[in-house]
CHARMM-style PDB file with segment names, atoms N, HN, CA, C and O in Angstrom:
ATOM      1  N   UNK     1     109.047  93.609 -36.092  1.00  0.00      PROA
ATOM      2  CA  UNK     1     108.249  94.786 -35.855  1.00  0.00      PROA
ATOM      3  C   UNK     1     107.849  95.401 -37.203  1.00  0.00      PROA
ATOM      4  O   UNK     1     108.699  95.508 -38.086  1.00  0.00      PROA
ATOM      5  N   UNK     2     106.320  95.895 -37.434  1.00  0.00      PROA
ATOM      6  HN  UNK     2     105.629  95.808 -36.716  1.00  0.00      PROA
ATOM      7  CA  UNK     2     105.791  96.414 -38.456  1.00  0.00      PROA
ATOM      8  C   UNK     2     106.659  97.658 -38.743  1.00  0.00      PROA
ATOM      9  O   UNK     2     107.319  98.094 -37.799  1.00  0.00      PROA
ATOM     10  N   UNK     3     106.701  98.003 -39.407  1.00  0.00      PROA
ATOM     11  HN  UNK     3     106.165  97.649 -40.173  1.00  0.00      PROA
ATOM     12  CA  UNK     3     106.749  99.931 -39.993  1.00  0.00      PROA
ATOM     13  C   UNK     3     105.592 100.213 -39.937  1.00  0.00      PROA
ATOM     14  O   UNK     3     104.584  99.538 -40.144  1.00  0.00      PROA
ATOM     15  N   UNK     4     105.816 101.813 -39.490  1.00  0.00      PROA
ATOM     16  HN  UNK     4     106.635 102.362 -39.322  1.00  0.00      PROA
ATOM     17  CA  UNK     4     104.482 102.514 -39.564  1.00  0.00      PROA
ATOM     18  C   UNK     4     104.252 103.269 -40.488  1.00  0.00      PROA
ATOM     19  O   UNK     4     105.050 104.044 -41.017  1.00  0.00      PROA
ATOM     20  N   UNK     5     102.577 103.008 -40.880  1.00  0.00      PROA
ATOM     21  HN  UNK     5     101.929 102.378 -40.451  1.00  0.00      PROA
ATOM     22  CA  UNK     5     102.330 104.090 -41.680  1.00  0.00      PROA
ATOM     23  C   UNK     5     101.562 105.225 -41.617  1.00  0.00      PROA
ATOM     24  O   UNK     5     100.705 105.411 -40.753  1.00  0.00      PROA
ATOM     25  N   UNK     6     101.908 106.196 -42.735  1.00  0.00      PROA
ATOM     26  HN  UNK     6     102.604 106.045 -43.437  1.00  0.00      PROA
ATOM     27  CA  UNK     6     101.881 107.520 -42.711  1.00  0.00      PROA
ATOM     28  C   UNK     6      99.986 107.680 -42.892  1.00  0.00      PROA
ATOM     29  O   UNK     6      99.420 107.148 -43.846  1.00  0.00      PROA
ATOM     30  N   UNK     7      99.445 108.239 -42.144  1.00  0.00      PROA
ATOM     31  HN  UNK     7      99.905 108.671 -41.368  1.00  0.00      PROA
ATOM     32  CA  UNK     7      98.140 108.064 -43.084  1.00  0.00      PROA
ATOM     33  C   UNK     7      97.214 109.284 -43.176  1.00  0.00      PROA
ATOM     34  O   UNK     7      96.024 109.325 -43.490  1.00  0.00      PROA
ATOM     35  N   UNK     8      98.321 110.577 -42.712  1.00  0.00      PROA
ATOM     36  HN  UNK     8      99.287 110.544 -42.457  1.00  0.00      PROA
ATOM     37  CA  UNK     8      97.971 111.846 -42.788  1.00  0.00      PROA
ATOM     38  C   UNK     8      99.274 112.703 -42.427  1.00  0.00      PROA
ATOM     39  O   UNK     8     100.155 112.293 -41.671  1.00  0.00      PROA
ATOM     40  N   UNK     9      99.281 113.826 -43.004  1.00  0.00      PROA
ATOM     41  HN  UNK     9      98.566 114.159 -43.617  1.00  0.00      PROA
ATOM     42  CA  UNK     9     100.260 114.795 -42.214  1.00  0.00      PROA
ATOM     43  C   UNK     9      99.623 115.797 -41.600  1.00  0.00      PROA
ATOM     44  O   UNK     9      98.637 116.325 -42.113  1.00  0.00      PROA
ATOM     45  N   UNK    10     100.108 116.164 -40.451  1.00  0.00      PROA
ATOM     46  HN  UNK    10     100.909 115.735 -40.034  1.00  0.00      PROA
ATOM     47  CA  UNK    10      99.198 116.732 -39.029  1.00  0.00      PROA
ATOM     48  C   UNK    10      99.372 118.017 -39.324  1.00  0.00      PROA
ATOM     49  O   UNK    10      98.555 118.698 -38.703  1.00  0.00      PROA
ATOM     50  N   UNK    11     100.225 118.779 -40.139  1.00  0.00      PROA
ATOM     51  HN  UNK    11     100.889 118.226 -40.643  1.00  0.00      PROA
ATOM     52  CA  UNK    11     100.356 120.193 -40.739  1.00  0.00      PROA
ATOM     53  C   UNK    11      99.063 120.334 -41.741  1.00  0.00      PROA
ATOM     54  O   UNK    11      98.577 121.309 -42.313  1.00  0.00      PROA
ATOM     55  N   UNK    12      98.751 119.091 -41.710  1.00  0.00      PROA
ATOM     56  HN  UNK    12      99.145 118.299 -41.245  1.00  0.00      PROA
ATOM     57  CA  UNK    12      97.759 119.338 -43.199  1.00  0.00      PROA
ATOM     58  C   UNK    12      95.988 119.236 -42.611  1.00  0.00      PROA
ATOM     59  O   UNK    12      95.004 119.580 -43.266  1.00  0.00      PROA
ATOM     60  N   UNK    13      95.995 118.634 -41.132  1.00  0.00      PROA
ATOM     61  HN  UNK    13      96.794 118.355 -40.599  1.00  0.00      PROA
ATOM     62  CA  UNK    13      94.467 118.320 -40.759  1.00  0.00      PROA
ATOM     63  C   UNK    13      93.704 120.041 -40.009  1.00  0.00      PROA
ATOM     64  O   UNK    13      94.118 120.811 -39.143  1.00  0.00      PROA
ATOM     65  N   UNK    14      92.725 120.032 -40.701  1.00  0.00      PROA
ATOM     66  HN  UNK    14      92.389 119.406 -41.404  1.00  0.00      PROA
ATOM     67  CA  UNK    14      91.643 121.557 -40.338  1.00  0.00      PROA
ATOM     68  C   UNK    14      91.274 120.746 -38.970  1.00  0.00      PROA
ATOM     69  O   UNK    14      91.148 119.532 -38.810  1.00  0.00      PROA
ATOM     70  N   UNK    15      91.148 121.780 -38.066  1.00  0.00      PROA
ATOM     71  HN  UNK    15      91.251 122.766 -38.195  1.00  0.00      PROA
ATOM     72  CA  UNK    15      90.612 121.559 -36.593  1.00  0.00      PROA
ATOM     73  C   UNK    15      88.938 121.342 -36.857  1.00  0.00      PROA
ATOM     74  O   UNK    15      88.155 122.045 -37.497  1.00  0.00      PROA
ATOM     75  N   UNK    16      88.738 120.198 -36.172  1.00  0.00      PROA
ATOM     76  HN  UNK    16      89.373 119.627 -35.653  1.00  0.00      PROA
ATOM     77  CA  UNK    16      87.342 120.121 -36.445  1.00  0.00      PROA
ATOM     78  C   UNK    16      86.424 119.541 -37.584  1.00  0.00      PROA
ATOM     79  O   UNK    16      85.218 119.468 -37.821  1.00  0.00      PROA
ATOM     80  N   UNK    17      87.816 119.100 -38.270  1.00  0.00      PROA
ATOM     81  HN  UNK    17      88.795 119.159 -38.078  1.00  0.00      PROA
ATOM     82  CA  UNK    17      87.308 118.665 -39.627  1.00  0.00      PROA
ATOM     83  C   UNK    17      87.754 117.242 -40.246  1.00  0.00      PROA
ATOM     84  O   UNK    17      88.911 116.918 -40.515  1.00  0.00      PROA
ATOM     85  N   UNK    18      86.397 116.331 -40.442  1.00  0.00      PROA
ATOM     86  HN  UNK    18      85.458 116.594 -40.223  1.00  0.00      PROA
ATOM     87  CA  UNK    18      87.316 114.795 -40.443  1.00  0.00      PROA
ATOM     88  C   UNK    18      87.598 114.805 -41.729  1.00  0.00      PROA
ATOM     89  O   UNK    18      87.201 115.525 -42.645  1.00  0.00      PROA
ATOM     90  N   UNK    19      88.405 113.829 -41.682  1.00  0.00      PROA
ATOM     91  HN  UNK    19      88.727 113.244 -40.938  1.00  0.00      PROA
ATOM     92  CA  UNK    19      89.315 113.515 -43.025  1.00  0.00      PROA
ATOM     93  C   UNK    19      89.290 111.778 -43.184  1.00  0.00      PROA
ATOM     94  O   UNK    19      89.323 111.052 -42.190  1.00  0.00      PROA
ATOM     95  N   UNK    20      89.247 111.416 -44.141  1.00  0.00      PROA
ATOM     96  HN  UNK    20      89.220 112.006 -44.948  1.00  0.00      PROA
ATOM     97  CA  UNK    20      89.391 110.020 -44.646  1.00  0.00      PROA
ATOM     98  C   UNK    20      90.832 109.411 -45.072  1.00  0.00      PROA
ATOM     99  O   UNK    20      91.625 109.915 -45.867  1.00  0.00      PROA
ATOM    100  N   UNK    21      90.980 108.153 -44.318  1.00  0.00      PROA
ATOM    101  HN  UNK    21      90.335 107.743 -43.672  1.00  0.00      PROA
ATOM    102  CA  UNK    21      92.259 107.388 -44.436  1.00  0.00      PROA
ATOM    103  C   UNK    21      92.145 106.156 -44.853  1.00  0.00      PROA
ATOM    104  O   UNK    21      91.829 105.429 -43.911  1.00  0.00      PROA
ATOM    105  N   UNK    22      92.292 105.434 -46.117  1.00  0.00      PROA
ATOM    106  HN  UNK    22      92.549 106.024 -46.882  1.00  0.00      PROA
ATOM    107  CA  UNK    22      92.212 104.479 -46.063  1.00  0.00      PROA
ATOM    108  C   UNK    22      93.477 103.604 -45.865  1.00  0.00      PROA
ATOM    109  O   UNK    22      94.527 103.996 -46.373  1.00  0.00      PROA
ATOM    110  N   UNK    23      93.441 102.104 -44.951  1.00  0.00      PROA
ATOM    111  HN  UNK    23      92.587 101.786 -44.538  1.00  0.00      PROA
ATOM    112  CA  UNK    23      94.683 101.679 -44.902  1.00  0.00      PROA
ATOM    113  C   UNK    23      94.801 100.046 -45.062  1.00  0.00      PROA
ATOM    114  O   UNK    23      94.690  99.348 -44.055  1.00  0.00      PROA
ATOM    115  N   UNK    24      94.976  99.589 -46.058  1.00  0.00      PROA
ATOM    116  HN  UNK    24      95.066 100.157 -46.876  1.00  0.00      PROA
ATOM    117  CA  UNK    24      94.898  98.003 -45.997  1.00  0.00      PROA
ATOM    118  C   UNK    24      92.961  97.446 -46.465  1.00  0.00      PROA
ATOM    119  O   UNK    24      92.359  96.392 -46.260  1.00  0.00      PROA
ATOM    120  N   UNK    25      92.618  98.523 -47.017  1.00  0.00      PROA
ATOM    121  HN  UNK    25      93.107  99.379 -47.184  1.00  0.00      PROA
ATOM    122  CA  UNK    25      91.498  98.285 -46.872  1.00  0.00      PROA
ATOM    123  C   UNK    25      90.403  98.634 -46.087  1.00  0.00      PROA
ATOM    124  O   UNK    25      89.257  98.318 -46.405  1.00  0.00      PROA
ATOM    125  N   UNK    26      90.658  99.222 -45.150  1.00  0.00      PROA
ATOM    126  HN  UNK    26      91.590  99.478 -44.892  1.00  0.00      PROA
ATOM    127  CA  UNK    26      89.902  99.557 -44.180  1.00  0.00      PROA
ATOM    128  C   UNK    26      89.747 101.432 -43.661  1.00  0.00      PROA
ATOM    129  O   UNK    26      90.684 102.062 -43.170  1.00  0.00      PROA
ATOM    130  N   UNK    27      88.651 101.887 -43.875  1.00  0.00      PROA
ATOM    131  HN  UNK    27      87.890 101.376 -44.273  1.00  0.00      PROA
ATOM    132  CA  UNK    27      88.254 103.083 -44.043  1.00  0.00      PROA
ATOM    133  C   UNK    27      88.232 103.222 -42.483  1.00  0.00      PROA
ATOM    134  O   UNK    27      87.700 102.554 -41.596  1.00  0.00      PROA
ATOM    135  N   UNK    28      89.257 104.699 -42.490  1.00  0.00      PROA
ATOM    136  HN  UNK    28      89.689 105.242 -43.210  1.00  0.00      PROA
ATOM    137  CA  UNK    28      90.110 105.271 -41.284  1.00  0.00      PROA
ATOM    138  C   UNK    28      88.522 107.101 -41.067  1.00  0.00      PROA
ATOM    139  O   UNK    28      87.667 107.579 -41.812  1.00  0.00      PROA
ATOM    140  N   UNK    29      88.932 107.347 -39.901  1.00  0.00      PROA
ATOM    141  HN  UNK    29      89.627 106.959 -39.296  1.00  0.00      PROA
ATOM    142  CA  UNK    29      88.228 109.071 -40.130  1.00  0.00      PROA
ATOM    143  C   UNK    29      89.319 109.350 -39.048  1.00  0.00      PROA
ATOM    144  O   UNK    29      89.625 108.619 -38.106  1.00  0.00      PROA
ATOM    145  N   UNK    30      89.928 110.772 -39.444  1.00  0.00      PROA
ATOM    146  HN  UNK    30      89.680 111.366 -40.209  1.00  0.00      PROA
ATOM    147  CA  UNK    30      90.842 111.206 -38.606  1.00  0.00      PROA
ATOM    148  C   UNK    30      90.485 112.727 -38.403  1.00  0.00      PROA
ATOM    149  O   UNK    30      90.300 113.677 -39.164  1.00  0.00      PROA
ATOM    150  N   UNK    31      90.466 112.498 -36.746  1.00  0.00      PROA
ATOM    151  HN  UNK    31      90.616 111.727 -36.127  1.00  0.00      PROA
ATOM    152  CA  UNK    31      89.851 114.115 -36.451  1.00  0.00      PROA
ATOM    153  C   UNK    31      91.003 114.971 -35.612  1.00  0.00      PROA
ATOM    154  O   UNK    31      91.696 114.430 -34.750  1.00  0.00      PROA
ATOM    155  N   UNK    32      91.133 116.510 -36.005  1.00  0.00      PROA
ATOM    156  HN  UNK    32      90.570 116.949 -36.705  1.00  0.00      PROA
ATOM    157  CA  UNK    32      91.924 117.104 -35.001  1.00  0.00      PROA
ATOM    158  C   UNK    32      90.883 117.969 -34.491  1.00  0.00      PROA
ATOM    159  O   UNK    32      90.165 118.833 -34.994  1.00  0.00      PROA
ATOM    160  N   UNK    33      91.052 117.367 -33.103  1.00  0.00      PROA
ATOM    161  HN  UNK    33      91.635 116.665 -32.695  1.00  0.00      PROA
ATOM    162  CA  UNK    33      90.377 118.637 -32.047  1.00  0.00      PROA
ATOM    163  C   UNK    33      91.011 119.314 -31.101  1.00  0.00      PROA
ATOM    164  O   UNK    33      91.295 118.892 -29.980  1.00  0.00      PROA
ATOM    165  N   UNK    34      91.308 120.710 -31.688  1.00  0.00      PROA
ATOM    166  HN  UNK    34      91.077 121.053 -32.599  1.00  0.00      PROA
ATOM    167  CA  UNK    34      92.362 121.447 -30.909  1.00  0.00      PROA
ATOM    168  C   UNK    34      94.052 120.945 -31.293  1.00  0.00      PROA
ATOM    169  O   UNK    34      94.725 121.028 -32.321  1.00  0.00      PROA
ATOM    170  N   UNK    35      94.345 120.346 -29.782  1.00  0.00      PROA
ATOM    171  HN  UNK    35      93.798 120.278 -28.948  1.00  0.00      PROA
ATOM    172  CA  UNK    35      95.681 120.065 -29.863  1.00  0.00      PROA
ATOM    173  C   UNK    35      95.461 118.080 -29.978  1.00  0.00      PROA
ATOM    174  O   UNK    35      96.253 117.236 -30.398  1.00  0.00      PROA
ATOM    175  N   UNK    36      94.273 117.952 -29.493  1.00  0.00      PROA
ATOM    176  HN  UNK    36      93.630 118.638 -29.151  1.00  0.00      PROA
ATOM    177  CA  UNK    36      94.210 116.394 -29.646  1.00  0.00      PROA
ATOM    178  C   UNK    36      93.698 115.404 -31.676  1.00  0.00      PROA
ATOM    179  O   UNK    36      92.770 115.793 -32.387  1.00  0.00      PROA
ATOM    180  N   UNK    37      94.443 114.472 -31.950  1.00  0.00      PROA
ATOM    181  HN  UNK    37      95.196 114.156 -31.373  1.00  0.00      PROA
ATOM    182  CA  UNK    37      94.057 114.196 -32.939  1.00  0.00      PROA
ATOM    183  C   UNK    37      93.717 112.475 -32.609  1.00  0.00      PROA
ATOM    184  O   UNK    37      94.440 111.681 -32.007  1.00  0.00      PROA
ATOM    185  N   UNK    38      91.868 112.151 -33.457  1.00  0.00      PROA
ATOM    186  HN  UNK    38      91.281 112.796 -33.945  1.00  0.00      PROA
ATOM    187  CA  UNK    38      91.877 110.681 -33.200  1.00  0.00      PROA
ATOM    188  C   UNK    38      92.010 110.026 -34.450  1.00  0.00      PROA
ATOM    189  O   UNK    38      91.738 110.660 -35.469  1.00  0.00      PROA
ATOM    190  N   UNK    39      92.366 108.921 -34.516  1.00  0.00      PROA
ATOM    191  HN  UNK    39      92.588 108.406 -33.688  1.00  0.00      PROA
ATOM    192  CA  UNK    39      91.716 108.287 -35.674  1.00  0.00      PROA
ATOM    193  C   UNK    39      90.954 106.863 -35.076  1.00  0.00      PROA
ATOM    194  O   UNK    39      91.474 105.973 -34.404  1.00  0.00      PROA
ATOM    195  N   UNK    40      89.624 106.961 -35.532  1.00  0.00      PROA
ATOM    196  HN  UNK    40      89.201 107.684 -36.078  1.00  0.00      PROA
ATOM    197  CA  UNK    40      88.883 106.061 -35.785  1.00  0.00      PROA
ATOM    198  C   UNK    40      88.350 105.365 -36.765  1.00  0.00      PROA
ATOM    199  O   UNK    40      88.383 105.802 -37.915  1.00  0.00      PROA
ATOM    200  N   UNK    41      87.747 104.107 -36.441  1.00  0.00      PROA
ATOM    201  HN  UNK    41      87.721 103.752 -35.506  1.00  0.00      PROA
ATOM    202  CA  UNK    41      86.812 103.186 -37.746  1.00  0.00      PROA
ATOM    203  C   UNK    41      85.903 104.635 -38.313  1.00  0.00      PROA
ATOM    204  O   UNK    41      85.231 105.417 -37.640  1.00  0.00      PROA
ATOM    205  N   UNK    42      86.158 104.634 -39.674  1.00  0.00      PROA
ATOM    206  HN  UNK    42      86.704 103.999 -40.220  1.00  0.00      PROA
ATOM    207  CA  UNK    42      85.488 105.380 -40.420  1.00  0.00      PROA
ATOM    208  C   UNK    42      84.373 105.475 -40.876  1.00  0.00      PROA
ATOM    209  O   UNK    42      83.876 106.456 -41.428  1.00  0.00      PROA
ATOM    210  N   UNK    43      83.867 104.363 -40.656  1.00  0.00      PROA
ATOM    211  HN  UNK    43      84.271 103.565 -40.208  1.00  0.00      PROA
ATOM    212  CA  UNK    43      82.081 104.170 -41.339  1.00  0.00      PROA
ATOM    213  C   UNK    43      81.424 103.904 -39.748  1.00  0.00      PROA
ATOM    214  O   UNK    43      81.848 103.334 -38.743  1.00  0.00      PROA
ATOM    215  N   UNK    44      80.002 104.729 -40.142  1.00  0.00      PROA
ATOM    216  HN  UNK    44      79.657 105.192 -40.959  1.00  0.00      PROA
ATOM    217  CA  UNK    44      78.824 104.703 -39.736  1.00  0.00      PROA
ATOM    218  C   UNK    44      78.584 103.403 -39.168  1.00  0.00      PROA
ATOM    219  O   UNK    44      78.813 102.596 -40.068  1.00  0.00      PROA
ATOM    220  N   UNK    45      78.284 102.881 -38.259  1.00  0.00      PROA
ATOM    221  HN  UNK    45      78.098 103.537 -37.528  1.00  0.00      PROA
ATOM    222  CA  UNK    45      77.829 101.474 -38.040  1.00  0.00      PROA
ATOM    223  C   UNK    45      76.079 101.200 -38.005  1.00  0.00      PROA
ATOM    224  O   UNK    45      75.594 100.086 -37.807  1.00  0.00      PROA
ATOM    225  N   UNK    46      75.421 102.217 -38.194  1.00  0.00      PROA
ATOM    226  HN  UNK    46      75.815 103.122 -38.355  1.00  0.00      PROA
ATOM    227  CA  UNK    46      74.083 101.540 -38.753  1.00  0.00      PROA
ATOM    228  C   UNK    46      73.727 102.021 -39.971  1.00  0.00      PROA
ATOM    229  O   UNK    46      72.679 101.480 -40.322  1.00  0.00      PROA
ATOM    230  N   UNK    47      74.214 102.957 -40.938  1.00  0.00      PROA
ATOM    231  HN  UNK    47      75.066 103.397 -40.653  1.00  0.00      PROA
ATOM    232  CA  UNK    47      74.018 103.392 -42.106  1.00  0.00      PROA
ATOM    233  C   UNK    47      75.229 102.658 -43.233  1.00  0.00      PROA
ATOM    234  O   UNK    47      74.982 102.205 -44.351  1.00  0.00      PROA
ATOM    235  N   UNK    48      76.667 102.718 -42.491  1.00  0.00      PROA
ATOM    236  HN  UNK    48      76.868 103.086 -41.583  1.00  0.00      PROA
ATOM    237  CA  UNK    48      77.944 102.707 -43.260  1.00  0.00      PROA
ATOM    238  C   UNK    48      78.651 103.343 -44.193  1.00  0.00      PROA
ATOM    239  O   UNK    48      79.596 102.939 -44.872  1.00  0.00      PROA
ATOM    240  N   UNK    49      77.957 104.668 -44.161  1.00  0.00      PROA
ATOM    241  HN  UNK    49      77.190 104.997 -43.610  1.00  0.00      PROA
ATOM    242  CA  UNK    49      78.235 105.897 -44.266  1.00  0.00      PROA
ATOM    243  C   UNK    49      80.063 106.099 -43.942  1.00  0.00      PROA
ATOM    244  O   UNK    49      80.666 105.485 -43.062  1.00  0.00      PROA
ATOM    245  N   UNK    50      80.583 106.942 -44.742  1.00  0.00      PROA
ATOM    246  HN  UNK    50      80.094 107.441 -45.457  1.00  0.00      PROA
ATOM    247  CA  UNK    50      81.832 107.137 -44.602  1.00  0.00      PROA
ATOM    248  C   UNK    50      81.745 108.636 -43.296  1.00  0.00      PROA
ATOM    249  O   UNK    50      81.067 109.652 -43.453  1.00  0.00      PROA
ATOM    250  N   UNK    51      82.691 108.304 -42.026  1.00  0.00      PROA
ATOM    251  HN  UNK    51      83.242 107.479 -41.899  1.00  0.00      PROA
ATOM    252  CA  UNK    51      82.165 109.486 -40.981  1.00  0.00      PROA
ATOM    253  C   UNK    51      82.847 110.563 -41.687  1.00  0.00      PROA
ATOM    254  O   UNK    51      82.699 111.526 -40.936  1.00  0.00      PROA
ATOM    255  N   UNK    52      83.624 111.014 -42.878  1.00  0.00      PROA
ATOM    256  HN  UNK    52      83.745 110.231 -43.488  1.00  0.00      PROA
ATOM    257  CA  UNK    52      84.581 111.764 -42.777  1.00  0.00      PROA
ATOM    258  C   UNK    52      83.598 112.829 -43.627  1.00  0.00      PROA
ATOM    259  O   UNK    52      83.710 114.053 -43.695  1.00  0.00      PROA
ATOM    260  N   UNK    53      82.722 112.064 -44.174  1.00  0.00      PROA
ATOM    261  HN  UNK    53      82.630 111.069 -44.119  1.00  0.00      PROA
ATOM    262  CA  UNK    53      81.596 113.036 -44.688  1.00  0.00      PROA
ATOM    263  C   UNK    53      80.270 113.819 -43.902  1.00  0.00      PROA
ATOM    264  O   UNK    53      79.295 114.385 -44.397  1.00  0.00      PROA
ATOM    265  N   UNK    54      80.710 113.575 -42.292  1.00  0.00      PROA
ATOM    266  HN  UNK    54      81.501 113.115 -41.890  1.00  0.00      PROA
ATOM    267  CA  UNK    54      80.024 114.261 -41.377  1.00  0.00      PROA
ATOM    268  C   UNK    54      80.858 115.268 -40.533  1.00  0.00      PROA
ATOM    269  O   UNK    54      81.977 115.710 -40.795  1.00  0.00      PROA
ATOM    270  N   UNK    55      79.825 115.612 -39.139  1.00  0.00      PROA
ATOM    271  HN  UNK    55      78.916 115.253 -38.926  1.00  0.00      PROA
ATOM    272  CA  UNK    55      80.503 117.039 -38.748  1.00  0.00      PROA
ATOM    273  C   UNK    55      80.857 116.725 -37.448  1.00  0.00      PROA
ATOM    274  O   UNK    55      80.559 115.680 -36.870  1.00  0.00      PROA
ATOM    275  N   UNK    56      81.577 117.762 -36.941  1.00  0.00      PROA
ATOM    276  HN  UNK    56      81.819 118.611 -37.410  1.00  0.00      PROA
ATOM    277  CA  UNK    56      81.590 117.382 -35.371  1.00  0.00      PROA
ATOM    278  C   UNK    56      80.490 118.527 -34.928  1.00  0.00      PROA
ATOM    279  O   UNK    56      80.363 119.529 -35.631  1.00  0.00      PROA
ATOM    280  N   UNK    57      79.769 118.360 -33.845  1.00  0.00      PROA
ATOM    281  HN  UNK    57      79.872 117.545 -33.274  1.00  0.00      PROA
ATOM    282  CA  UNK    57      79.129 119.141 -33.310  1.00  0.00      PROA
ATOM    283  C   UNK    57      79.324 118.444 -31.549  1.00  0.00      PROA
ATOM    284  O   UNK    57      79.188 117.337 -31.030  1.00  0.00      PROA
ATOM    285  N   UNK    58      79.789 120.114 -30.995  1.00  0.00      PROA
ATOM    286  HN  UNK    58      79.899 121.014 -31.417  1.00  0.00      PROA
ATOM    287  CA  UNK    58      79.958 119.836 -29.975  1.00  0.00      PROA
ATOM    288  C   UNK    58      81.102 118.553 -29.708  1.00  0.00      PROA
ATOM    289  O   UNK    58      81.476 118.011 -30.748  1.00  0.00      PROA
ATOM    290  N   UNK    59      81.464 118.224 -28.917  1.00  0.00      PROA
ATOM    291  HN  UNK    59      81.159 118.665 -28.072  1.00  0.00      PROA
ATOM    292  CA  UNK    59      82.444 116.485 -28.519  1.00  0.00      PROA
ATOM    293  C   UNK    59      81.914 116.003 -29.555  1.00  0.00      PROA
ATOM    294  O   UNK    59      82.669 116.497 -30.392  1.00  0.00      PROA
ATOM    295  N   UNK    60      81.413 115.594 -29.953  1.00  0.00      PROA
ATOM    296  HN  UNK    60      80.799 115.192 -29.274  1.00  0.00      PROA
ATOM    297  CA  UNK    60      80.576 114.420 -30.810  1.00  0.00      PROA
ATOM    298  C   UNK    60      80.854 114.400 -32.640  1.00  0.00      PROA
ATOM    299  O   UNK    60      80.599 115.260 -33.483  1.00  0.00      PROA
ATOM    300  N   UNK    61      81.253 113.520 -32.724  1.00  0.00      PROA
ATOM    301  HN  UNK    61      81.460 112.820 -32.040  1.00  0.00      PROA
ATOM    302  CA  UNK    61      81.235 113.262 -34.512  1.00  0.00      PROA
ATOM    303  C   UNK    61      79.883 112.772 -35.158  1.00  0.00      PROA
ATOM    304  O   UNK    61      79.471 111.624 -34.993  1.00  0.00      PROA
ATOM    305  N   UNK    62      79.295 113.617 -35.822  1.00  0.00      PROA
ATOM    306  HN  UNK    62      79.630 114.550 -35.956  1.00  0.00      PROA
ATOM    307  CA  UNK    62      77.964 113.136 -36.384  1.00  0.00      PROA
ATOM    308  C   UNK    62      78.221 112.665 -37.872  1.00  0.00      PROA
ATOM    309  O   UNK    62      79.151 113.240 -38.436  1.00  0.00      PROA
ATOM    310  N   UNK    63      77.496 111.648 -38.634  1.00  0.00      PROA
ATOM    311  HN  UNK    63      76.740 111.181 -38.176  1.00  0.00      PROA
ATOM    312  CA  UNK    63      77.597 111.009 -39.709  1.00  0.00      PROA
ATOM    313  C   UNK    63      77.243 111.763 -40.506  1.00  0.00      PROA
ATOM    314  O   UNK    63      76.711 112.824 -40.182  1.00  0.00      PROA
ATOM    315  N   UNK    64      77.463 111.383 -41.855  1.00  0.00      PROA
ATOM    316  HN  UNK    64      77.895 110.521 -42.119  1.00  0.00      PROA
ATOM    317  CA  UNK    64      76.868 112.142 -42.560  1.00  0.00      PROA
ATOM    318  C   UNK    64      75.569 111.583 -43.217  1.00  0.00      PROA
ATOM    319  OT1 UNK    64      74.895 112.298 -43.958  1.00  0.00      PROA
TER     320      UNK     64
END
């Protein structure tokens, strides 16, 4: 079994506000909304844009 890793501390994420994780190479965006937190693939898939440099509006994570 892997160990897990750390790739934010949840005392430290602004509501509403993405943040960038990188892990193994691969660019993370980690969002807290409210009491829920996601992490997703971090880049844009038709620009490749890093998402953590966009906003949420409304449900929705917009790119930057």
């Amino acid at each position: 079994m892997k160990k897990p890793i750390t790739i934010a501390q949840v005392s430290s994420l602004e509501n509403k506000k993405p943040e960038h994780a990188l892990v193994k190479g691969l660019d993370l965006v980690i969002i807290k909304f409210d009491e829920d937190i996601s992490v997703l693939y971090g880049r844009c898939l038709h620009r490749g844009a890093l998402m953590s440099d966009g906003h949420v509006d409304g449900h929705n994570l917009i790119c930057g």
